[in-house]
Steps between C-alpha positions, in 0.01 A plus 500: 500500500628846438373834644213570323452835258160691587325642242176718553274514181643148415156426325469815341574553125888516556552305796334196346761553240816568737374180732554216248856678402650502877372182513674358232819701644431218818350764737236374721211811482295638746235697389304804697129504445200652636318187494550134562621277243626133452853442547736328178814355493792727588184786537387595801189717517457748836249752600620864560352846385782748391306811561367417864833341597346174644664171464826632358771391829372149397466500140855647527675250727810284399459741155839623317338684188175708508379580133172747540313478137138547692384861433142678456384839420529581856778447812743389244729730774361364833518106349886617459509631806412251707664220286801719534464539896438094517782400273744708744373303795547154337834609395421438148821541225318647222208662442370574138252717356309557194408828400437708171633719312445843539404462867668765655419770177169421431185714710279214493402300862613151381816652403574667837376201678772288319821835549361424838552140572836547296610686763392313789723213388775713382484596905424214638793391607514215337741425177261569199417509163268674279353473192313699255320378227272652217124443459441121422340403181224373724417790655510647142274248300211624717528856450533437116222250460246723679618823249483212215115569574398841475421625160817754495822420652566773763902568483623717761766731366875380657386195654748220456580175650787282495293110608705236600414130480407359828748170478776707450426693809440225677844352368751782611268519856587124535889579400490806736360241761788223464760790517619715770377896607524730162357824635299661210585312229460602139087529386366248302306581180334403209669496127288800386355829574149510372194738517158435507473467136763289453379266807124526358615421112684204576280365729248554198678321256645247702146364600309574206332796568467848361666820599340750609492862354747689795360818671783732683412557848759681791521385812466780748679609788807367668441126410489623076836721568640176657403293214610742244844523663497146489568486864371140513703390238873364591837666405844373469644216609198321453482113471287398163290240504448321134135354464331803328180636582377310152638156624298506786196566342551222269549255791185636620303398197723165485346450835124532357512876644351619190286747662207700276597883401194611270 
């Protein structure tokens, strides 16, 4: 038996990912959930809630690497907090965190939440490491399939993404998991930089459907100054990912994801 690696979020849509990979590095998994669920082999399941603190000293005992990958739209920087406050008192050697890009430049909540949390494990105490990646394509699909609907495309002037493909998040997490405390290390993106029309377009022809006419709209305030000034995007010294934005959606409709767009 070796000293198990907690991860919170281990079901979620990258920790199910990251769980089979440090498993096939030989590390026996403990995974932080909410609810109850049935043990595996080499996976242990325990009960905890980040963001009211309870059942953390346990889940955390005879642990040597914390990997936090459970996040919300809310207490992103209290979960971090109290993970980081627990891992200190177990005496755990490394602590990492996911996080996105952007989160300590853009004036949105979830992004504050997340510069938040960065910096409760940056001063926790314990050794550390950070990560930043761009918007999945998962999150992504979503947002384009639902504008795939309307009868015009609404493109927001300066908005730009950079997705990334979930497995290869999930890949450097697990590599940033086996190794030792990084710091911040280098943010993870996607291939391309793509707008709205771009995203909506392939989307369109990748599944069969038909693009819609665009209609330029600009996003007010300080959120559409952010996005203009592509404060959520990455800069340099960025780590690529390869699968494209197009790739994806074709293993999507490999998949039987075909979804309607008239």
């Amino acid at each position: 038996m070796n000293a198990p690696l907690l991860v919170t979020g281990g079901t979620g849509n990258i920790g199910s990912r990251v769980v089979p990979l440090l498993r096939e590095a030989g590390r026996d998994i403990r995974i932080l959930s909410r609810h109850p669920r049935a043990d595996e082999p080499g996976i242990q399941h325990v009960e905890a809630d980040t963001v009211a603190g309870s059942g953390l000293a346990a889940a955390l005992e005879g642990v040597d690497v914390l990997l936090h990958l459970a996040g919300g739209a809310k207490g992103d920087d209290i979960a971090a907090r109290n993970l980081a406050a627990a891992a200190r008192a177990a005496g755990v050697a490394h602590l990492i965190l996911i996080s996105v890009v952007g989160a300590d430049r853009m004036p949105i909540g979830y992004f504050r939440g997340k510069a938040e949390a960065e910096q409760a494990i940056a001063g926790s105490g314990v050794p550390w490491t950070v990560l930043r990646a761009a918007q999945l394509h998962d999150f992504v699909l979503p947002v384009v399939r639902g504008l795939a609907k309307l009868p015009l495309l609404p493109v927001p002037g300066g908005l730009r993404f950079e997705p990334v493909h979930g497995d290869e998040v999930a890949a450097r997490l697990a590599e940033l998991a086996l190794g030792g405390p990084a710091g911040r290390v280098a943010d993870l993106a996607g291939p391309d930089v793509l707008d709205i029309r771009q995203l909506a377009e392939t989307y369109a022809e990748v599944t069969g459907g038909r693009a819609r006419r665009p209609l330029p709209i600009r996003l007010p305030g300080a959120v559409g100054r952010a996005y203009r000034a592509g404060e959520n995007l990455t800069g340099e010294g960025t780590q690529r990912g390869e699968r494209t934005w197009r790739e994806f959606l074709r293993e999507q409709v490999t998949a039987g994801d075909r979804a309607p767009v008239e």
